[in-house]
Structures are given as C-alpha cells and as structure tokens.
N, C-alpha and C positions, 0 to 999 in steps of 0.2 A: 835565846831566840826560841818561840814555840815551834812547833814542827809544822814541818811547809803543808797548806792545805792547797792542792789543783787543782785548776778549774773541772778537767777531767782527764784524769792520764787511764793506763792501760789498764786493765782488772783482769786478770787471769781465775783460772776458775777455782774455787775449794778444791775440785775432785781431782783434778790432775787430767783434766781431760784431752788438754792441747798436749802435753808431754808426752799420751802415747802416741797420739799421730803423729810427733817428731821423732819419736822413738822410733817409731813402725817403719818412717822412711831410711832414717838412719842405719837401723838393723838389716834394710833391705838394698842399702845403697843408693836409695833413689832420693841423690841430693840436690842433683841438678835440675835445673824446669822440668818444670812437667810430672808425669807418676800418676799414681791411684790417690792421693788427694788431693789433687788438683781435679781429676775428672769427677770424685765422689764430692767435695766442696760445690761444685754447680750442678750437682745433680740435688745435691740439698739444700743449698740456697732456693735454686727453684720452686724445690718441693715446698718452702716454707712459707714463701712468699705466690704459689700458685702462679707462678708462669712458666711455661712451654721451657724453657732455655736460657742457659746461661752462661756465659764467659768469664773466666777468671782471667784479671789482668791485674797489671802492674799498679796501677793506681785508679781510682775513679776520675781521674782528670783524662788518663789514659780510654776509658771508658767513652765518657763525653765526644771525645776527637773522633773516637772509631764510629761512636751513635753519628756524628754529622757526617763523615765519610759517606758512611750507607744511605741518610738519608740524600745523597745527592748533590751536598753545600758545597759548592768552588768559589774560586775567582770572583771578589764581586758580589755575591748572592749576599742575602739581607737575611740573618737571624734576630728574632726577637728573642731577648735574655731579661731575668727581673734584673732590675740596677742593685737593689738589696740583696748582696750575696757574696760569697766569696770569689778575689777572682780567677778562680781552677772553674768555675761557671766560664766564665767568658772569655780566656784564654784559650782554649781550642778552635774558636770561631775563627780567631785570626790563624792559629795553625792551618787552614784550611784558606788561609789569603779572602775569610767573606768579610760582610760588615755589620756587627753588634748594630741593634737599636735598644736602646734599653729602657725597659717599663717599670711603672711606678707601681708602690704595694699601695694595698689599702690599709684600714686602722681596721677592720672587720677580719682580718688572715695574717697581717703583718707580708703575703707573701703577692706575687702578681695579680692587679688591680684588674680585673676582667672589660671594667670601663676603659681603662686605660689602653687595653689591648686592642678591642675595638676599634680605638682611634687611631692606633699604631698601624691596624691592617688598612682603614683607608687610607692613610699614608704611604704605605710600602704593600699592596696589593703583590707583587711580586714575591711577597719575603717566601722561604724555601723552607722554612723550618722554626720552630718556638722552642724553645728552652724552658720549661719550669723547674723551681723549687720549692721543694718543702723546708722552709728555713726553719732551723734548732727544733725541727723534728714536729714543728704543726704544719697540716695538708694546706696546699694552696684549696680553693674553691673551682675543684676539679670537674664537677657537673658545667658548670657556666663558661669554663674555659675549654672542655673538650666540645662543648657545644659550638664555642663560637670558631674553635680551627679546624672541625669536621666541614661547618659551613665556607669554610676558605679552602679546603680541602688540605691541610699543613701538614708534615711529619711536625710529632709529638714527642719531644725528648724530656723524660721526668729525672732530672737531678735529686734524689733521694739520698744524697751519702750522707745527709746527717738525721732520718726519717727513719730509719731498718727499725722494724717491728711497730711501726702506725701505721693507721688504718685511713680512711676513710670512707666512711659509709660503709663499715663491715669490710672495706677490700685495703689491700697492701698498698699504701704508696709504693710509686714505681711502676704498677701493675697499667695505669690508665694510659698510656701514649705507646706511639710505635718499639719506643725504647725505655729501661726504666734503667740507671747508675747507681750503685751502689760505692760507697767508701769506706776500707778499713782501716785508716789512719791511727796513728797514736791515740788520737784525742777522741774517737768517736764511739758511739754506745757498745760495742765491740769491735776487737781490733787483731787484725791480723803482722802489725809491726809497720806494716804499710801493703796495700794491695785495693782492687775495688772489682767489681763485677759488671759486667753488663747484662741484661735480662730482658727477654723480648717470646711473645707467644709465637713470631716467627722466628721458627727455627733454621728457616735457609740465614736469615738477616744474622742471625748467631754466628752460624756456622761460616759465614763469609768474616765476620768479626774477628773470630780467633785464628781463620786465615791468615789477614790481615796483619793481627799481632804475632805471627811465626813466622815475621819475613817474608810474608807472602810465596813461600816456599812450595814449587808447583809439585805435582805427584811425578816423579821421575825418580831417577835408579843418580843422576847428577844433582849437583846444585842447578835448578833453573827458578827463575822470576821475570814474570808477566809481567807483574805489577809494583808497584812500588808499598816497600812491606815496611814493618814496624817491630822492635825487639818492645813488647808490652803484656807478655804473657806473666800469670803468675808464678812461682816458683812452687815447686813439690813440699820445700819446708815453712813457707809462709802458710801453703793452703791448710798444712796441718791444724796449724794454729788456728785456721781458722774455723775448721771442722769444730774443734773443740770448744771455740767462744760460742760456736752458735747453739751448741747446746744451753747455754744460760743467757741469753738474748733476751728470754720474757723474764727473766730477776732482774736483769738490768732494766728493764723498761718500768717494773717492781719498783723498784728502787728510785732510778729518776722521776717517776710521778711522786712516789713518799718525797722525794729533797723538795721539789714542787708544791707539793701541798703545806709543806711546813715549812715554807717561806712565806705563801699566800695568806695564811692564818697567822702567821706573826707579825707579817710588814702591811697587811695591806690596809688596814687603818689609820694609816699614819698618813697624812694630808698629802698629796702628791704623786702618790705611788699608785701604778697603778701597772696589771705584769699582764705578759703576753697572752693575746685570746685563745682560747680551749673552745670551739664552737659545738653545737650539740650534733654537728654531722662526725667531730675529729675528735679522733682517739689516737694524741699524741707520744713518739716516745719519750717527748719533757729532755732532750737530748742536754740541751740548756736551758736552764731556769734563766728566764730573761725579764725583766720591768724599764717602766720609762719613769723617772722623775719630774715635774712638773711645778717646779719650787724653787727656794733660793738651797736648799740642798742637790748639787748638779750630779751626775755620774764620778764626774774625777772625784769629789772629796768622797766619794766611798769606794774607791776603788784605790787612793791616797791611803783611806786608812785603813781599808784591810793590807794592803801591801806593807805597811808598817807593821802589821800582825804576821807576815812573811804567809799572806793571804792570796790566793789567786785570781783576778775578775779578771773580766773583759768588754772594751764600748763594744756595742753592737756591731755590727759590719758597715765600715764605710763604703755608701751606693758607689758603683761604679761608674754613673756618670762625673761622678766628683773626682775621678781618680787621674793623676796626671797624664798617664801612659793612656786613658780613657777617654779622655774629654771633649777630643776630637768629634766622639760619635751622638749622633741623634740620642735625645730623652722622650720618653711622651710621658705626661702626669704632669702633674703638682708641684707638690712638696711634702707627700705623706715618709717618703723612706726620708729622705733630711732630716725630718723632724724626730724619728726614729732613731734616726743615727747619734743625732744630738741631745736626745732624752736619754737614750736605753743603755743596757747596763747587760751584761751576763753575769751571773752570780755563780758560785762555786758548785759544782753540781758534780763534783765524782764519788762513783758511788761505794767506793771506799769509805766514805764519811760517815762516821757514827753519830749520834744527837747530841754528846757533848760537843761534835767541832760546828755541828749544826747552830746552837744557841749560842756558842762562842759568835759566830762570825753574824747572828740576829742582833745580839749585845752589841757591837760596834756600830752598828749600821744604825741601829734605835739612836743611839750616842751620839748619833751626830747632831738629832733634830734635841737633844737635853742642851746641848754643847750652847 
C-alpha cells in the first residue's frame, strides 16, 4: 500500500517554533488555562489580522456561540446562515434556542448569494443577526453583503475558520462584520490541535467574550456568577502551539495556492471540470483545492479511486437545508449549493505534499476519463 496522502492534516513547523512555547510553559508550570500564551496568541492573532482584539477559545464553534451571545440572539430570534457550510456554522444558532434561515451561494463566490439575502431580509425583516462564510478559504462578496446588512442595520458575524491569511480587497477575512471566528482545528491551514479565536475591533464585545468563556466569573475575593458562564477558554499549551504555527501561516498559504495551481493546469482541460472561483477582488488562502465535475465522470469515482490509492478527498459540504437534523428550517435560493454539493469534489490539499504525490494523484484522476 503507497503511503496515505491527507486531504490536510497538521504541519508543524521546520524550525521548532511551537515546541518552544510548549517548552516555555512547561519549564514555567503554566499548564493549566490560561498563561502568557494564551494572552500573547491574541495579541498576535490580532496584530496579524489587524483587529482591535481577540479571544482565545476552545474551538471556533465556541467562538460562533459566544459572537451570537453578544450580538443579542435568544429565544426565537432568526439568524441568516449560508446553507453551504459546515455545520459548527449553524449549530450555535440553535445553542442559543434561535432560528437558522439558510441562504443559497452563488456560482460567482461559491459562498452567500447577496441576492439571495435580500430576499431573505424581506422575509424575515426581524432577523437579529447574519452569519458569513468564507468557504475553503475564498471571501464571500463582502462589499455587497456588508452593504445590504448595514442597510438592515444587522450584527455581522464572519466565519473564517477555514480563510486565516486571505484577503479581500487588501483586508483580512474576519476583519469585515461586528465579529470575525477563527479555527485551529486539525485539518485547518494552521492548527493549534483544536482551539479557535474570536476577533472584533470592539474591544468591550471581546472583553465581555472571554468573560463569558471563564464561567462568567464575577471580580470577587469568592466564587460568584451573574450570569450564566461557559468553560470555552483556550489552554496555555494549545496557545503555544499556536503562537508557533502562526509564524508560517504565509508558507502555508505559499503552498496551498502552488497545490492550487498545479491541479488548475493539469486538470482543467479535461471536459467537465471546472474548480472553484478565485475573483480578482480575492486573494484566497486555497485552504482546499476544490472543483465540480459536469460529466459522466461524477465526484465518487475519483474520490473511489484515489481512496484505492489509500488517497484522501472529500464531496464538498452538504448544504444545510438538506441536512436531517436541518430541514425543518426556512431555505431562500435556488439550487446553486445542491448543485455544488453534488458536482464538487475537495482534492488533496496538505501541504506536506511534494510533486511527486502531486502528479501521482493528477495521474489517477486523468485515468479515469482514458478508462
């Protein structure tokens, strides 16, 4: 059996760079939550990404729950969420007892259809809050959507956990809405083991966040609580790690654009194929190299045969209105994310991968349309 290729597992650094800041806590004792890199991680996430403030927590889903908390979402209240996305997108909504409406992408972003939104707000004129995503790291169309929920007057929450180091228009996904989410999951362009951040130029809205995630634990000399709190903070040895991936965030982004481009030049001649848009406003971090088939070659037989190659892919994200536990709730759109769902393909994209695994898994995929 050849050796397993991942769609995208962990990449630790050449230099050793996360093992001193695990070092550094460890030699210091500070194992437990919390420490000097936990508070130095959000002060350079921030820095990197140019917002005000930042919170280190537990997960980016954690993230999400704490961004609707602050903007106000109870009982009842109406979020609009794309349907195309994971759902650690729309699982907090309901944490918080509101109600998901979920919106259709377009074929121009792959990410939330600004049309689509539109028609969602005359729908749900009440809704309390929007959800974006920057899906496999290309920007939604962030001009035309902060313009139409400034007009609504909506809190802005940018799901970026799979986006860290793209741009748009020159500026950071994340940066555009009242809150922007970060993710360090296993599988993501940098990875803390699991952890996510939240980021916001208000820094009261921060500062109430990581409240929040401490138990909501009031300033007293006892244990007292106001409010109802949440154990969602990061840890002092994840942050380390994470300190240290962030120094090579732009080789990883290096790198998944190169796996990107030399799948685009090798596959995209082949009848059918056709990979996710790069607009000339988005300077993506290519998190997943992703295409849609349009032929009698579908997604499973190349994703059948690389996995015979002990090959790693994956279909695209099935929308969330499709989704059992989902379906209950309002759609507005089409049929552009279905379509998506059911054409597209993520291809092997970790940047571990040298050019011989690279042509390796070009070879198989060509193979199918010789076959």
């Amino acid at each position: 059996m050849n050796e397993r290729i991942f769609l995208s597992s962990p990449h630790m650094s050449d230099e050793g760079y996360e093992m001193k800041y695990v070092k550094e806590a460890f030699d210091t004792n500070w194992i437990a939550p919390l420490g000097e890199n936990v508070n130095e991680f959000e002060k350079e996430l921030a820095a990197k990404v140019g917002s005000k403030a930042a919170a280190a927590l537990s997960s980016g889903t954690a993230a999400i729950h704490l961004a609707l908390k602050g903007a106000g979402v109870g009982e009842g209240d109406v979020v609009f969420c794309p349907t195309l996305t994971f759902s650690a997108t729309a699982n907090p909504i309901i944490y918080q007892n509101a109600k998901p409406v979920f919106i259709d992408s377009n074929h121009e972003t792959w990410n939330m259809c600004p049309k689509a939104l539109e028609e969602a707000f005359e729908r749900y004129p009440e809704v309390k809050a929007v959800i974006v995503v920057h899906l496999y790291g290309l920007s939604a169309d962030m001009d035309k959507i902060m313009e139409i929920c400034k007009k609504h007057n909506v809190v802005v929450i940018e799901d970026a956990a799979e986006s860290l180091g793209g741009y748009y228009k020159g500026q950071h996904t994340g940066t555009f809405g009242d809150y922007g989410i970060f993710s360090f999951n296993g599988n993501k362009i940098i990875t803390t083991s699991g952890g996510g951040m939240l980021v916001s130029n208000d820094e009261k809205k921060v500062a109430k966040a990581r409240f929040w995630a401490t138990q909501s634990r009031d300033q007293a000399r006892h244990y007292q609580h106001s409010e109802l709190g949440f154990n969602y903070r990061m840890s002092n040895i994840v942050a380390g790690i994470g300190r240290g991936q962030l120094k090579v965030l732009d080789q990883r982004v290096e790198k998944k654009k190169y796996i990107f481009e030399f799948y685009k030049r090798e596959l995209s001649d082949i009848e059918g194929v056709q990979f996710m848009p790069v607009n000339d406003w988005d300077e993506p971090n290519y998190w997943l190299s992703s295409m849609t088939l349009n032929g009698q070659v579908r997604p499973n037989d190349v994703m059948e045969a690389l996995e015979k190659e002990n090959i790693e892919s994956r279909p695209i994200w099935k929308p969330m209105h499709m989704q059992p536990f989902f379906i209950e709730y309002d759609f507005v759109g089409t049929d552009v994310a279905e379509e998506l769902f059911e054409n597209g393909i993520c291809l092997p994209s970790d940047t571990k991968m040298t050019d011989v695994d690279l042509k390796r898994i070009v070879k198989i995929i060509k193979g199918l349309w010789l076959d």
